[in-house]
Structure formats: structure tokens, C-alpha cells
C-alpha positions in Angstrom: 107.6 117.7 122.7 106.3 119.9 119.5 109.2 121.5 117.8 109.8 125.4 118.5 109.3 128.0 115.7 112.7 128.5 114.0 114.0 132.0 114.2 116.8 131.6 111.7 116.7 129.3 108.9 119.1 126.6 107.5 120.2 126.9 104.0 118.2 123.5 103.0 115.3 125.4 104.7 115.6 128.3 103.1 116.4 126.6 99.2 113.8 124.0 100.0 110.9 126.7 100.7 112.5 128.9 97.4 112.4 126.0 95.8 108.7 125.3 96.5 108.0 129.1 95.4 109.1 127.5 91.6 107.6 124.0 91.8 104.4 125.9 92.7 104.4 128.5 90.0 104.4 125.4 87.3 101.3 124.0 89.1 97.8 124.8 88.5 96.9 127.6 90.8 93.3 126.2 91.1 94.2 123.0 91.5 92.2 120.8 93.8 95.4 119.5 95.7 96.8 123.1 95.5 95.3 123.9 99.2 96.7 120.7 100.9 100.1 121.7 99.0 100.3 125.5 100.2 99.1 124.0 104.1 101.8 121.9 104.1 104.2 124.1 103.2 102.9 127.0 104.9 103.6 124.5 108.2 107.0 123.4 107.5 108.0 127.0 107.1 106.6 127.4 111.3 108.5 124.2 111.9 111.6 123.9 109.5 113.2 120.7 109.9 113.6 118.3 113.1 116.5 118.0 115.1 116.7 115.7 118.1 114.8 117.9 120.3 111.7 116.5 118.9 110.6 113.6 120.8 109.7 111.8 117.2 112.9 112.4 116.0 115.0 112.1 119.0 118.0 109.6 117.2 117.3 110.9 113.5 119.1 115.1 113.4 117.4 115.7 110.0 118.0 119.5 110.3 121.8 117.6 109.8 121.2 114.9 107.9 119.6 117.2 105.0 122.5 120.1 105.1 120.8 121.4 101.7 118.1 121.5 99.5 118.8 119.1 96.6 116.6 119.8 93.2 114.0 118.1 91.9 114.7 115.2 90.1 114.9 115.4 86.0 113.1 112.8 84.1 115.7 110.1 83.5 116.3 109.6 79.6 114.6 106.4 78.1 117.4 104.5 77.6 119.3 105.0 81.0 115.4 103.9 82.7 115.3 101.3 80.6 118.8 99.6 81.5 118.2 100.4 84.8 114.5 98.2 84.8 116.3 95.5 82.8 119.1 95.5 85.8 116.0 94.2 88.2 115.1 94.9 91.2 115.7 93.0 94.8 113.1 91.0 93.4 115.1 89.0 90.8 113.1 86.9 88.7 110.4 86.5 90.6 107.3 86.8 88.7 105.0 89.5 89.3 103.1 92.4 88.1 105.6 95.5 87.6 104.3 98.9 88.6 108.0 101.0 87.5 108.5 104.9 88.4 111.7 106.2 87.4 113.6 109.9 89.2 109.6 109.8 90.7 107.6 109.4 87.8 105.5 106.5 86.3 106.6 104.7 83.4 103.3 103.5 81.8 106.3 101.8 78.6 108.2 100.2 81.2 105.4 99.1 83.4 103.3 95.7 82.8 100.1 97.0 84.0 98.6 94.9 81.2 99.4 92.3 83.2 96.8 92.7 86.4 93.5 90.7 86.6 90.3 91.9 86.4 89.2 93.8 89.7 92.5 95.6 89.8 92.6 99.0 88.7 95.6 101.4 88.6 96.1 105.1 87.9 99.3 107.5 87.9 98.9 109.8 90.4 100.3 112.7 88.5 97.3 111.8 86.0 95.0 111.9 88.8 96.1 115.4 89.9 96.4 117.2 86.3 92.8 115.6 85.9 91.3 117.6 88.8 89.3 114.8 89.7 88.2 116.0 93.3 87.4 112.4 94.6 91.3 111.3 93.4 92.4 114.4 94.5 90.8 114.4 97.8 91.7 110.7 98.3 95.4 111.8 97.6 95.5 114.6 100.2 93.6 112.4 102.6 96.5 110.1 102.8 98.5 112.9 104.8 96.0 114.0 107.0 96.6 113.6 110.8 100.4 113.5 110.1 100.4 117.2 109.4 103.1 117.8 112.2 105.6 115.6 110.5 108.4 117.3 108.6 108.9 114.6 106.1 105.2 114.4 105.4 105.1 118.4 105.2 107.3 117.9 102.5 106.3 115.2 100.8 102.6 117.1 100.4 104.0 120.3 99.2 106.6 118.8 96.1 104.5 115.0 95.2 105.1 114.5 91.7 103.8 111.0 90.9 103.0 107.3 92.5 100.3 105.3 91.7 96.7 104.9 92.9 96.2 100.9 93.4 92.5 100.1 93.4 91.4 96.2 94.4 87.8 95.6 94.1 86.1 93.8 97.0 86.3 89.6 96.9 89.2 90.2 93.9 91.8 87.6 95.0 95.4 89.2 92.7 97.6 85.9 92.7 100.5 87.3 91.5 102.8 89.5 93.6 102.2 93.8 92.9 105.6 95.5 92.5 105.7 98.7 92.7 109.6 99.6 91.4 111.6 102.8 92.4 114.5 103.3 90.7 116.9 106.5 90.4 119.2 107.4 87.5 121.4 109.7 86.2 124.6 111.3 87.7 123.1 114.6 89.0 121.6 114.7 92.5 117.9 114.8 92.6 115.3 114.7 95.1 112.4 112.2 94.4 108.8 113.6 96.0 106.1 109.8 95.7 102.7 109.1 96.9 101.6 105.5 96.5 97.5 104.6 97.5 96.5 101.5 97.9 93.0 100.6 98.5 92.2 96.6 99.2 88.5 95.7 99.0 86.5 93.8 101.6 87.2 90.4 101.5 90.3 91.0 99.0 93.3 89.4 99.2 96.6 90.9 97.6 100.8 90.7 98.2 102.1 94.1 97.3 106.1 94.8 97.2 107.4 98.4 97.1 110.8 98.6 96.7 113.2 100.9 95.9 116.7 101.1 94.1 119.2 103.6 93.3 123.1 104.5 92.0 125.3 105.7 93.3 124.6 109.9 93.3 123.7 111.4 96.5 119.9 111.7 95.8 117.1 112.0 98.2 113.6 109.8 98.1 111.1 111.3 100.3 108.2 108.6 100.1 104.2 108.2 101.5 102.2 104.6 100.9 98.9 104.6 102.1 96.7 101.3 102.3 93.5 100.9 103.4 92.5 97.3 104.0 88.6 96.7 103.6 86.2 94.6 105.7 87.9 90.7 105.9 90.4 91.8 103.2 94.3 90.8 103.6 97.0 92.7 102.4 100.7 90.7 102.5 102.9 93.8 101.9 106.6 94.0 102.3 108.9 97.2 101.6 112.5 96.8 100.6 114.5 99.2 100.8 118.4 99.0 98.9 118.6 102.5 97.8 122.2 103.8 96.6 124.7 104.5 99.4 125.4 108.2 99.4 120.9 108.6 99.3 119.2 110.2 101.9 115.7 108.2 102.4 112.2 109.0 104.2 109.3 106.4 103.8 106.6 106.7 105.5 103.8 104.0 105.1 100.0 104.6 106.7 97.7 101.8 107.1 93.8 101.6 108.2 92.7 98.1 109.2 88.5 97.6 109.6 86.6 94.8 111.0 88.5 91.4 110.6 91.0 92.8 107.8 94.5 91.9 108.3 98.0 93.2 107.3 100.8 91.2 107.5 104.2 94.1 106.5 108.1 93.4 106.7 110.6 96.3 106.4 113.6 95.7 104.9 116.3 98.5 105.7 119.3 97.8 104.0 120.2 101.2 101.9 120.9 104.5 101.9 123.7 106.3 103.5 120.8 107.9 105.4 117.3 106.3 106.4 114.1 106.6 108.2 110.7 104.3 107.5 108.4 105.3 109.7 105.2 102.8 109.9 101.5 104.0 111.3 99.1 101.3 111.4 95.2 102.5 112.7 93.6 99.1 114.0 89.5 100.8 113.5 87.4 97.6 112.9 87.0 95.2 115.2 88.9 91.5 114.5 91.6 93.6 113.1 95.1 91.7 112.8 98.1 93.7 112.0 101.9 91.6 111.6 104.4 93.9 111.3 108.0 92.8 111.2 111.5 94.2 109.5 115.0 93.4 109.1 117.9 96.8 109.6 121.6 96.2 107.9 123.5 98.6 108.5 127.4 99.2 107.6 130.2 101.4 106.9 128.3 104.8 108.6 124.6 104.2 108.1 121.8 105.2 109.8 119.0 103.6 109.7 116.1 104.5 111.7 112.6 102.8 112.2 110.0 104.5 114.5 106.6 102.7 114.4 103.4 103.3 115.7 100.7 100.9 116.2 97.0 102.9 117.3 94.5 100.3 118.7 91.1 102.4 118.2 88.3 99.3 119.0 88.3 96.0 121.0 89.3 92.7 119.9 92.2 93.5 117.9 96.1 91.8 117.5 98.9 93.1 116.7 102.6 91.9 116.8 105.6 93.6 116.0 109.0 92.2 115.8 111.8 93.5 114.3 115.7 92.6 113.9 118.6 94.8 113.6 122.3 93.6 112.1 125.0 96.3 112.7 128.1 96.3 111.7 131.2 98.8 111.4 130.1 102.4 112.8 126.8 101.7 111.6 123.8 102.8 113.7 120.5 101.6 113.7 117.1 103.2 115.4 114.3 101.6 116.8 111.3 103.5 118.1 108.0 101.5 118.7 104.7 102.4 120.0 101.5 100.7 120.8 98.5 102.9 122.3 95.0 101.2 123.5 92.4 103.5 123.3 90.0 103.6 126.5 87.3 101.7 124.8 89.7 98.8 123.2 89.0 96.2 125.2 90.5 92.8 124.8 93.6 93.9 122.8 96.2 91.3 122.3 99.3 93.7 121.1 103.3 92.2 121.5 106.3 94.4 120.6 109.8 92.9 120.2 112.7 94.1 119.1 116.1 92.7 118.7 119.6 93.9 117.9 123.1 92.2 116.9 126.1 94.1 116.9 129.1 92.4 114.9 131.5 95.7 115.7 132.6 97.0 118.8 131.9 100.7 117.3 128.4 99.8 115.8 125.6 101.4 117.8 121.6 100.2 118.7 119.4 102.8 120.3 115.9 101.5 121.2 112.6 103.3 122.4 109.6 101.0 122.8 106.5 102.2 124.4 102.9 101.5 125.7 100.5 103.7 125.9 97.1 102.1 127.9 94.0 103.2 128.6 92.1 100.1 128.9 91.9 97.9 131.3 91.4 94.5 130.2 93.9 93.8 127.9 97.2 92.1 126.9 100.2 94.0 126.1 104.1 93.5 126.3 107.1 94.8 124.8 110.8 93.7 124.8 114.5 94.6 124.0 118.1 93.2 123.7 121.3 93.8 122.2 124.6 91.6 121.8 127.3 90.4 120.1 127.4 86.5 118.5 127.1 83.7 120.6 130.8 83.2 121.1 129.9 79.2 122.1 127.7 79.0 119.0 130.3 79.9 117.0 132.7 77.6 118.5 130.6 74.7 118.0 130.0 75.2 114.3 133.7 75.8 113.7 134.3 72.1 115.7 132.4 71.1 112.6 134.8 72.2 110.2 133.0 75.4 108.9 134.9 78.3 108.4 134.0 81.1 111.3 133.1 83.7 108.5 131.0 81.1 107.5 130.0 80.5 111.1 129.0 83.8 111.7 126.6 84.1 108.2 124.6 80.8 109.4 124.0 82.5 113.0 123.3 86.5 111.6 120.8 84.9 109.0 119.3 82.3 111.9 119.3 85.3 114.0 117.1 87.3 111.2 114.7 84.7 110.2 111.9 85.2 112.4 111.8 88.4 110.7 112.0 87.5 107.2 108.9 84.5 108.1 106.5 86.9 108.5 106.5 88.0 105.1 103.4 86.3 103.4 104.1 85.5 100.0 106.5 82.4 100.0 108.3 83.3 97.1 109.0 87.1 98.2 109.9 85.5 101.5 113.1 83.6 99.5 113.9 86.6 97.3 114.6 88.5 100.9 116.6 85.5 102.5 118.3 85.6 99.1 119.5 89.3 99.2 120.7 89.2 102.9 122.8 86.4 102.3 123.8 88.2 99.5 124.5 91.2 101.9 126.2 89.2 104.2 128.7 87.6 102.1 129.4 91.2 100.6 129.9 91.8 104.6 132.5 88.8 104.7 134.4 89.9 101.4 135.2 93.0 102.6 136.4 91.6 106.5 
């Protein structure tokens, strides 16, 4: 169901189209990315925000959710960017390349881009759009494209700042994890506008990490990551997301698989007081092999919602989807997964799973999975539950003398690990078990 042309406007409508009228009038009014900025905008004026009568956006009211227009964010001061890199990320120690973009900008000083091997070339996108280049700038724009109905893409067209533009030659094998590192500072609320592109190579192999961290000030991150995964090339890419929990988040990640490349994503919602990630993987090459997986926490009042979508455009392609939810409090988590078969995508292989554990009677689990077929000879499934612990599991560990809260970590962490064991990159994989154990002893401390 398309959303209806608003007759009257909320005030974040209102101050976030005011506000455009001022981010626009600093820009370059020839621009190359000018016209994709003044379409976008011009469409999210017809459409304003979602609310729950939009099909896409049936469990996430962002017309409430976003009750006003915050300001864009200021350029954090060195220091406080510096303390806050130093702090780390959900990554720990683990070594990698570090990509770091601070309030939305990239910090070249903070940033070890010396660091990537040869075949690996980066560039800030803000660079890329004050140089005019129209290839960069046409590259940038495209990355939206066909997602023009979506509120949160509207908007993150019409104010992107910066990102990063992630280039991996074909055969380049990068050895060492990519991070690209969000972090918000400051005490003032700010709204963080990113576009990250990521082009792999045929026959290039790469683990990339986004992820993204934040204080405690109610800011807003309204995110895009694009990645195009050449012929034979494999991308391992994993999105955590631990923002600050008074932040409203929108990530939306885009991927284009061709002939035999593969993608192999894990989702990580454990942030925000606020969140949506929604996923949109294009199988278009044959041999094409897409692994998508995540992991929700949610507590206190969160909301997290996931909505994915999973277009199979050729024959012979996999895909497999299987995500877990952990709920606790009056949390709420959202699932909404789609798989379409185009009519001439023959011998598709495509599973959807999803999975939800509630540890409070007043936590909540919606769940919308969908197939959408036009071919005939294929295989295609999807599947849902919800529940509390296994009552009789717990009972038997605490016959062994361990504590229940104890009891109950083993089983929520057992219950998330064929999540987590999609992630590629064996190391990133123990940095994620890492911080939801570390979530769920935060969970116990507070019980």
C-alpha cells in the first residue's frame, strides 16, 4: 500500500524540509548530486513520513518515532573524537583496518587507511562530491536508486554528508578485517546523514565490519551501505549496531550479487532506543549465494525492527536467511522478511527462518515473512516461532549446580549461536559472542 499525500504536516516534517532549504543553500547549486538531492526531497515532501499504514512500515510509526527534526550534527572537537576512537569500538582489539567517521564525517587523522594492501582503494565521499567527479557522483546517487519510495532513503539522499567509497580491485584477496567506525559525540543532539560504497572485484575476497557507537544524547543516524559483489568475488560483512540508548537509528544496506559471487552478512541489533536495518539483497548473476543472518537484543523499551528483502532475478541461485530475536522487559522486536523468484529464476534454493525468545511476559515479537513465486521449479520455505526458556532445560542445568541466572545466559547465548556462526571471519565471529555475553550479563546485573 503506497502512502497517501499528506495534507497537513508534522512539525519534524515541516523543520526537516526547512531544514533542507539551509543545508541546500551551503551546497553547490550545480552540483552533480544536486538533482538526486532536490528529487529526493522534492518526494519526501509528497510523502512526509511513514506511519503504520504503509505496508513497509507496518510495526515501525516513524511519523512517531521522529516527533521532530533534530539538526545536523556539528563536527565533534578533536580531542572529544579522539577519546572516543581510543574508547574502541564492539570490536575490541581485534586487528583490522580502521575506516573512523565521527558526528558523520571522515576522519582521514584518526583513520589507518595507510594500513590497506595494494588493490584496495578508499575515498571520502564528501571529497568525492565537492570534486564533481560525475562517475563518483553518479556512483553515489546510484546507490539509492529504485528505493526512491522509501522515507529513510528520501532523506538520507537529500542531507548525505560523508561515508566512504571502498574500492577492491578484482583477484585482491584484503586479509585483514575493514572497519568502518561510527561514532557520535558531544552533548547536543544531532542528526548524522552517511553513505558507505563498497565495490568488491571479481574474484575478490574481503570481511568488512560497519559498526556504529554512540553516548548517550538523543541523536539520530540515518545510514545507506551499498556493496556490489563482482563475478566469483566474496564479501564476509557483518553490521553491528550498539548505538547510545536515547538514538534513533535507520540503516539501510543494498547489495548486488553477479554470477557465482557470494555474500555472507550478520546484523547485530543491539542499540538505540529506536531502530530499523532494513537489508535488500539483488541475486542478478547466476551461482549467486547470499547468507544473511542477525541477532535483535532488545530491553528496557526498545524497538528494534528488521525488514529484509531478498530479490532472486536469474536461475540457480541460494539464499538463506535466519535471524534470532532476544526480548526482554517491554522491549519489542520486528521481523519482516521477503523472498521473491522472478518468473525466469528457475532452480532457486531460498530458506527463511526466523526465531524469537521472550524472557518477559511484557516483551513483544511481531513477525511478517513472505514469498513471493513466480517460478515454477524451485525450492522455497520460510518459518516462525516464539517462546519463553525451556523451563526443563533450565531445570537440568541448575541439578548441576549452576546458578539459574547463569542457567538462563548458557541457553539465550545457545539459543543465538546459529546466528552469530554465519559470520565469516572467525575472529569477528568471537568479538560478537563476546559482546552478547557481555549484554547478557549486563541483563542479569540489573534482574
Amino acid at each position: 500500500m503506497s502512502q497517501a499525500r499528506n495534507t497537513i504536516r508534522t512539525d519534524a516534517e515541516t523543520g526537516l524540509l526547512s531544514a533542507f532549504s539551509a543545508f541546500a543553500g551551503e551546497l553547490p547549486a550545480e552540483s552533480p548530486f544536486a538533482d538526486a538531492r532536490r528529487a529526493a526531497i522534492a518526494r519526501f515532501a509528497e510523502t512526509g513520513l511513514p506511519t503504520r499504514r504503509v505496508e513497509s512500515w507496518k510495526y515501525t510509526d516513524l511519523k512517531r518515532l521522529m516527533d521532530e527534526a533534530v539538526p545536523v550534527a556539528e563536527p565533534a572537537p578533536t580531542e572529544a573524537a579522539r577519546a572516543a576512537v581510543l574508547a574502541g569500538t564492539a570490536l575490541g582489539a581485534l586487528e583490522r583496518c580502521r575506516l573512523v567517521l565521527v558526528n558523520g564525517r571522515f576522519a582521514a587523522e584518526l583513520s589507518d587507511a595507510e594500513r590497506l594492501p595494494d588493490g584496495v582503494t578508499i575515498v571520502a565521499v564528501s571529497d568525492a562530491l565537492a570534486s564533481g567527479e560525475p562517475e563518483w557522483c553518479r556512483a553515489i546517487a546510484a546507490a539509492g536508486e529504485g528505493l526512491d519510495k522509501d522515507a529513510a532513503v528520501q532523506l538520507n539522499t537529500a542531507f548525505l554528508a560523508d561515508g566512504v567509497l571502498i574500492d577492491i580491485a578484482d583477484g585482491a584477496t584484503v586479509d585483514q578485517p575493514i572497519e568502518i567506525e561510527h561514532h557520535f559525540v558531544g552533548d547536543s543532539r544531532g542528526a548524522v546523514t552517511l553513505r558507505n560504497l563498497v565495490t568488491v572485484g571479481a574474484r575478490a575476497s574481503v570481511d568488512l565490519v560497519e559498526s556504529y557507537n554512540g553516548n548517550a544524547a538523543a541523536y539520530q543516524t540515518n545510514a545507506l551501505t551499498f556493496i556490489d559483489v563482482g563475478a566469483g568475488g566474496r564479501c564476509g560483512y557483518s553490521r553491528l549496531q550498539t548505538e547510545g540508548h536515547a538514538a534513533l537509528h535507520l540503516g539501510t544496506v543494498r547489495a548486488r550479487l553477479h554470477a557465482d559471487a557470494k555474500l555472507q552478512a550478520f546484523t547485530l541489533m543491539a542499540g538505540a532506543d529506536a531502530a530499523r536495518a532494513q537489508i535488500f539483497v539483488d541475486c542478478l548473476g547466476e551461482g549467486a549465494d547470499a547468507d544473511i543472518r542477525g541477532a535483535t537484543l532488545g530491553q528496557r523499551r526498545q524497538h528494534a525492527d528488521t525488514t529484509l528483502s531478498v530479490d532472486h532475478a536469474v536461475p540457480n541461485c541460494d539464499s538463506r536467511e535466519i535471524f534470532k530475536s532476544v526480548v526482554d522487559d517491554e522491549a519489542r522486536a520486528v521481523f519482516q522478511g521477503r523472498i521473491v523468484v522472478r518468473p525466469h529464476a528457475q532452480h532457486t534454493d531460498a530458506r527463511m527462518m526466523t526465531k524469537a525468545l521472550l524472557l518477559s511476559e511484557r516483551a513483544e515479537f511481531d513477525t511478517k515473512p513472505e514469498l513471493e513465486i513466480f517460478a515454477d521449479d524451485v525450492q522455497c520455505a520460510h518459518g516462525a516461532t516464539s517462546g519463553a526458556l525451556d523451563e526443563d532445560m533450565l531445570f537440568y542445568l541448575m541439578t548441576r549446580g549452576i546458578p539459574r541466572a547463569d542457567a538462563e545466559v548458557l541457553l539465550v547465548a545457545a539459543f543465538l549461536g546459529e546466528a552469530i556462526d554465519g559470520i565469516a571471519h572467525n575472529d569477528i565471529a568471537d568479538t560478537v559472542r563476546a559482546r552478547i555475553e557481555h549484554w547478557l550479563i549486563g541483563r542479569r546485573a540489573q534482574s
